[in-house]
C-alpha positions as CSV (number, residue, x, y, z in Angstrom):
1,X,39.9,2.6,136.1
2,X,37.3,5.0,134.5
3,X,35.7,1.6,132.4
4,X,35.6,-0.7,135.5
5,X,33.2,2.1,137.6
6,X,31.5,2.8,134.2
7,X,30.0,-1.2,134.1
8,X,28.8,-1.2,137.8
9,X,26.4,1.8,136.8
10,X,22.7,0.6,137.5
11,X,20.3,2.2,134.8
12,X,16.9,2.2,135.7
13,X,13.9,2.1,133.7
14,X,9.7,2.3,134.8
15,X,7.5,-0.1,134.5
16,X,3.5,0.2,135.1
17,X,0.7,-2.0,135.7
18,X,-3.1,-2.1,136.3
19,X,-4.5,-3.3,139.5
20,X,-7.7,-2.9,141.3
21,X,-8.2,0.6,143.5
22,X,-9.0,-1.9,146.5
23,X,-5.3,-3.0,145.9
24,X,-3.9,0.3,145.5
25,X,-5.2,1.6,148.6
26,X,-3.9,-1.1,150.2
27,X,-0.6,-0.4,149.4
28,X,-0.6,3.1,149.6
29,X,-1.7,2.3,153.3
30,X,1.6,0.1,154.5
31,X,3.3,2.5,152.7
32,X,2.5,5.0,154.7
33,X,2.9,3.2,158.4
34,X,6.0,1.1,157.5
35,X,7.1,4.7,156.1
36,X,8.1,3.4,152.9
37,X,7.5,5.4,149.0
38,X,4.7,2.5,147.4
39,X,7.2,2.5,144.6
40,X,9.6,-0.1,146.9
41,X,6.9,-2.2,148.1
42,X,6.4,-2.5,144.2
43,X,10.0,-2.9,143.6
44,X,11.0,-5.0,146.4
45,X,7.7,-7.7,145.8
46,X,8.3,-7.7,141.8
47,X,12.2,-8.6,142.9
48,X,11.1,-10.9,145.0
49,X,8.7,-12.9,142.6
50,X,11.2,-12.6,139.8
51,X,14.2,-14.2,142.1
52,X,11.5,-17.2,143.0
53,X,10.5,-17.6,139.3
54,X,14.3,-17.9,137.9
55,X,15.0,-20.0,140.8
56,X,12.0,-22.4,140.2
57,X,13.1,-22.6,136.3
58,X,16.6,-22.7,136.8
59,X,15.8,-26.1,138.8
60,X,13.9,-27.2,136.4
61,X,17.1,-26.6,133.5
62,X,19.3,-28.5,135.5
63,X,17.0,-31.8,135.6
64,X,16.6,-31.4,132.4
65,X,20.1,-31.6,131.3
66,X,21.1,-34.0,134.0
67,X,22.2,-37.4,132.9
């Protein structure tokens, strides 16, 4: 029982990034009146656009081993 709770821990790491001030202020200002930490705007848009991107290759895959 102590293994299976052991492989649903979720390990996170940081990633950072350059963008422009103009963008940053931007964020930091929904942030603050949807009341939200600018780190899970970040996190929740890079999800986002990751989940798109695997879902537009992973189409892709499957035409290209149809037959």
């Amino acid at each position: 029982m102590e293994q299976e709770q052991s492989k649903n821990i979720i390990k996170n790491t940081s990633i950072t990034f350059r963008l422009p001030n103009t963008i940053k202020e931007d964020i930091y200002d929904v942030a603050d009146k949807e009341m939200l930490k600018v780190s899970d705007i970040a996190r929740r848009g890079v999800i986002q656009y990751v989940r798109s991107l695997q879902q537009k290759h992973s189409n892709k895959r499957s035409d290209v081993w149809s037959v």
